[in-house]
C-alpha positions as CSV (number, residue, x, y, z in Angstrom):
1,X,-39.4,-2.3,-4.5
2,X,-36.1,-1.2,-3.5
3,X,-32.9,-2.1,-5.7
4,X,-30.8,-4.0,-3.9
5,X,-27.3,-2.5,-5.8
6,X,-28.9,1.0,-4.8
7,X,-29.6,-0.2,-1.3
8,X,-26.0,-1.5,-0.7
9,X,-24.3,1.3,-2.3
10,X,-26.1,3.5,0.3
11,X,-25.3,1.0,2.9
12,X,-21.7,0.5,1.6
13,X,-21.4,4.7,1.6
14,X,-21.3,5.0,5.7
15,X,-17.6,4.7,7.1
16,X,-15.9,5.1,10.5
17,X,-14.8,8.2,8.4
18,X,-18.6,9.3,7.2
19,X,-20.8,7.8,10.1
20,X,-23.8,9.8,9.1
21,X,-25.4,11.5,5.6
22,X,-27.8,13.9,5.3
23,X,-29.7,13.3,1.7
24,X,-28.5,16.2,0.0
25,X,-24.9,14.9,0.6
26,X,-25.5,11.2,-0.2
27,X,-27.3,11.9,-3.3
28,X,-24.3,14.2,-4.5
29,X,-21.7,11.5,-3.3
30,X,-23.9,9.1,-5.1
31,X,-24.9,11.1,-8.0
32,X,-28.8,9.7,-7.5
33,X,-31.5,12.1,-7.9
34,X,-32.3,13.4,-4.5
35,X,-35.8,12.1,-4.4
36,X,-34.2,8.9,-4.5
37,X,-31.9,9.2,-2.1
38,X,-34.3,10.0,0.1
39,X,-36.8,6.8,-0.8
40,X,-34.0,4.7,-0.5
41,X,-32.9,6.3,2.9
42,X,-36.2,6.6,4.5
43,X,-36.9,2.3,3.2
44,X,-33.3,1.5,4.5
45,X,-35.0,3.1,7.9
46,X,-38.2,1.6,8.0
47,X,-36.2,-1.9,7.7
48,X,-34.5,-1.3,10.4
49,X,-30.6,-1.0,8.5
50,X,-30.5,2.7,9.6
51,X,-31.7,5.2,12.2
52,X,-32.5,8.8,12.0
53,X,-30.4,11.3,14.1
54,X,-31.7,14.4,15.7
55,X,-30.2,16.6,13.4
56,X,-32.4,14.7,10.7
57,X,-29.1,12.9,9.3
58,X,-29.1,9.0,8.9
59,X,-26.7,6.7,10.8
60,X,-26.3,2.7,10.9
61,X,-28.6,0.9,13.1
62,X,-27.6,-1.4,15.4
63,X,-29.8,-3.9,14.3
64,X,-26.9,-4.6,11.9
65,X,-24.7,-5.6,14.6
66,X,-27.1,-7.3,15.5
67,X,-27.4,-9.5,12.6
68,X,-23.5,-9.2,12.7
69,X,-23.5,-11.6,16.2
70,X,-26.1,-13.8,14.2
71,X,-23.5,-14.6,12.0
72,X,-20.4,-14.8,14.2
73,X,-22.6,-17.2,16.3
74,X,-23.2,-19.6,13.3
75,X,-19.5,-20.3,12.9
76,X,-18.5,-23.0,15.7
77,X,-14.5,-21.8,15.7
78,X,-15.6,-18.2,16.4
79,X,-15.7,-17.8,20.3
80,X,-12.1,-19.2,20.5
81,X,-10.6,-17.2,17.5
82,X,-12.1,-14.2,19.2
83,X,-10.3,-14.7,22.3
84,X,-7.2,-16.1,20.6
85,X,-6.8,-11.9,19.1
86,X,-7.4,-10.5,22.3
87,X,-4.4,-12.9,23.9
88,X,-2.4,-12.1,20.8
89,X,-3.1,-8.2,20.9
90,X,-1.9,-8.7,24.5
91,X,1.0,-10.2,24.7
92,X,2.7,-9.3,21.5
93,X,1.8,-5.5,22.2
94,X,0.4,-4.7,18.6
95,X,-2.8,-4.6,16.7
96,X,-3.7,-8.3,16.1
97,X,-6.4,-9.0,13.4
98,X,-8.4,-12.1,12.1
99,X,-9.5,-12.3,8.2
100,X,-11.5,-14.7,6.4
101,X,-12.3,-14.9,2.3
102,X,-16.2,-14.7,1.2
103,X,-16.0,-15.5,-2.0
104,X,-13.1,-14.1,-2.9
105,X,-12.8,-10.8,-0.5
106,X,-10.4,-10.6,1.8
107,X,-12.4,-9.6,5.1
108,X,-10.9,-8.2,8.2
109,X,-13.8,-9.4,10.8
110,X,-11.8,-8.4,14.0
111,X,-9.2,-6.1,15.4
112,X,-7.7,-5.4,18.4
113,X,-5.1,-3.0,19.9
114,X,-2.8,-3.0,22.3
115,X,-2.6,0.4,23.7
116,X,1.3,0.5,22.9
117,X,0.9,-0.6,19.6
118,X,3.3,1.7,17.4
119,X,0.5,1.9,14.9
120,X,-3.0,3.4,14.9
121,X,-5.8,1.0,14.6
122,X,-6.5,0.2,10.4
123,X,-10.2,0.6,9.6
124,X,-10.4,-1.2,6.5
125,X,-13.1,-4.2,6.1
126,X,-12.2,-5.3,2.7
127,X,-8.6,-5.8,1.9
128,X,-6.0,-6.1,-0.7
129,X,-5.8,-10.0,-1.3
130,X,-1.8,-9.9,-2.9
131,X,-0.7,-7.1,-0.8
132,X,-1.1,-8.4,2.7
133,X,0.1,-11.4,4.7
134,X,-3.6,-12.6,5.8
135,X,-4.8,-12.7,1.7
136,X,-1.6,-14.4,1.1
137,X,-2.5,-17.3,3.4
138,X,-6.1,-17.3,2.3
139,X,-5.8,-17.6,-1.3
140,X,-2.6,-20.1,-1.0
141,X,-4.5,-22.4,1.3
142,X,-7.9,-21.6,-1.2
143,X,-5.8,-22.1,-4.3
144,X,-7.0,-19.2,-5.4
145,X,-5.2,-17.1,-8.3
146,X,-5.7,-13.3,-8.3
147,X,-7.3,-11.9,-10.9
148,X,-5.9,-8.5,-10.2
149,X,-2.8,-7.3,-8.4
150,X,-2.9,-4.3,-6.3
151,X,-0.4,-2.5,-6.3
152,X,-0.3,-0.6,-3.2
153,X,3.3,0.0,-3.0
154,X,6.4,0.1,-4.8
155,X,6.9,-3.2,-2.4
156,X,3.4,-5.3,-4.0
157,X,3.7,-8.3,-6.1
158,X,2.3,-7.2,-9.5
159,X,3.1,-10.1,-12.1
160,X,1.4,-13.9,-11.7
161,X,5.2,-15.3,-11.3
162,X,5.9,-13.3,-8.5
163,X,3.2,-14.4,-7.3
164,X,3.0,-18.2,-7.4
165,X,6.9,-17.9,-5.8
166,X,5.2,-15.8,-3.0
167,X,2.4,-18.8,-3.1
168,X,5.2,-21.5,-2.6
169,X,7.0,-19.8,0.1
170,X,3.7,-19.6,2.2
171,X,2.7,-23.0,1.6
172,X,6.3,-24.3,2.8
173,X,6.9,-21.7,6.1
174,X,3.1,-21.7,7.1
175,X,2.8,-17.9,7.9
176,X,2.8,-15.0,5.7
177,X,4.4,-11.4,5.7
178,X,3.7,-8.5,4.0
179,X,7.0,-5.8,4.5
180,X,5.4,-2.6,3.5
181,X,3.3,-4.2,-0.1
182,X,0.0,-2.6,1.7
183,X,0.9,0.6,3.8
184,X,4.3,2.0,3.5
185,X,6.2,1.8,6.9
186,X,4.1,-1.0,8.2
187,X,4.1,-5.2,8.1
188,X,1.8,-7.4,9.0
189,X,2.8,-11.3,9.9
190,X,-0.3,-13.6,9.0
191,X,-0.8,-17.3,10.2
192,X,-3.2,-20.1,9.1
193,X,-6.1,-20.5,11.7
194,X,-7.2,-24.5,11.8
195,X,-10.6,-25.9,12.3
196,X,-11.8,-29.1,11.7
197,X,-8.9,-30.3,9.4
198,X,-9.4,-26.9,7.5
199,X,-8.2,-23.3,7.1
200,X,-11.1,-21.2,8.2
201,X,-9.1,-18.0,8.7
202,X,-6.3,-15.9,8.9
203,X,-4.6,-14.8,12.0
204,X,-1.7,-12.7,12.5
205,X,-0.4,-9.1,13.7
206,X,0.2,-5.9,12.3
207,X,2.9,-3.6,13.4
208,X,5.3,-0.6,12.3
209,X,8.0,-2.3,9.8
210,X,10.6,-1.0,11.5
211,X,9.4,-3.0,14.8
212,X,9.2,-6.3,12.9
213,X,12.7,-6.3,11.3
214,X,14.3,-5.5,14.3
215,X,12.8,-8.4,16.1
216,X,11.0,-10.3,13.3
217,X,12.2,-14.0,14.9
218,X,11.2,-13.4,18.2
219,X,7.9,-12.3,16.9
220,X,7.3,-14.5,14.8
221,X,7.7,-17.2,17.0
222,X,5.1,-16.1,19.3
223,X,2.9,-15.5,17.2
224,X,3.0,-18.7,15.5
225,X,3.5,-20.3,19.4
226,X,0.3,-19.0,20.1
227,X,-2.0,-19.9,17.5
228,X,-0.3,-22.9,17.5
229,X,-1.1,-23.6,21.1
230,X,-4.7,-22.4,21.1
231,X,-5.2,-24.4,17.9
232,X,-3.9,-27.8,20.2
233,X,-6.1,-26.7,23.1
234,X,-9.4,-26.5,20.3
């Protein structure tokens, strides 16, 4: 039988920047014995996670997107947050993004962007919990204390009082920022998404820092107009 850590590491190893491996390649980036990249690959395929290409390199199957929509349709507040990004990539002209904890990992599950956004579309998934607006309101509303700090900047919080004062400030405004502690020349503005007398999400935008200073009221009050309205409307 397959082990499941070797099965997601191979899983975990294709990337909007890697789409595709060949086995010689995955079992060097892996350092597994080819043979066994290849078991694992051709099991992976026979389940249905992966599909072989033409060229005889391996590529996700769609059957995990599949399974993707089996999952967004459990969750009742989906549909609406959904929508809720697209009107917010809209009308505030940036990338707007919607992230949710499992267990403690900050997930990224949508992204949209306006096509005069001043940034390129972020392809992370899994993201730094004390360096972005969107962990900030998660853990603050999860009372959840890091147990790391990443320090992705000069700009990141990296010491537990800096942190709890970061913590407090959330909890008091009810929207996060995050001036270039992630990815230098960048912010992103995060705001508690409601459902059912709970915080089931974060919402917010992400945009060049520059941008946000310049007009970081303005925006913020749409933003948090916005959500705030679709929440109402829920």
């Amino acid at each position: 039988m397959l082990s499941l850590q070797k099965a997601a590491s191979i899983l975990g190893a294709f990337s909007a920047e890697q789409p595709e491996w060949g086995v010689r390649a995955l079992a060097l980036h892996l350092t597994l014995p080819r043979a066994t990249a290849h078991a694992y690959l051709a099991g992976l395929t026979d389940a249905g996670f992966l599909r072989r290409t033409p060229a005889g390199k391996y590529r996700l199957s769609w059957h995990l997107a599949e399974m993707g929509g089996q999952l967004t349709a459990a969750l009742p507040w989906f549909p609406d947050a959904r929508s809720l990004i697209t009107r917010l990539a809209l009308e505030v002209r940036a990338v707007a993004f919607l992230c949710i904890l499992e267990g403690e990992e900050v997930v990224c599950a949508i992204r949209e962007r306006h096509p005069d956004a001043d940034i390129d579309l972020p392809l992370d998934i899994y993201l730094p919990a004390t360096a972005t607006a969107s962990g900030k309101i998660l853990y603050a509303h999860a009372d959840i204390s890091p147990r790391t700090f990443s320090a992705c900047t000069d700009s990141s919080i990296t010491t537990p009082d800096e942190w709890r004062t970061e913590v407090a400030r959330v909890r008091r405004r009810g929207y996060a920022y995050s001036i270039e502690e992630w990815i230098p020349n960048q912010c992103t503005l995060g705001v508690p998404y409601h459902y059912a007398e709970g915080v089931v999400a974060a919402i917010g935008v992400q945009m060049s820092a520059e941008r946000y200073l310049q007009g970081e009221r303005s925006i913020r009050e749409r933003v948090l107009g916005i959500v705030h309205e679709a929440e109402a409307l829920g």
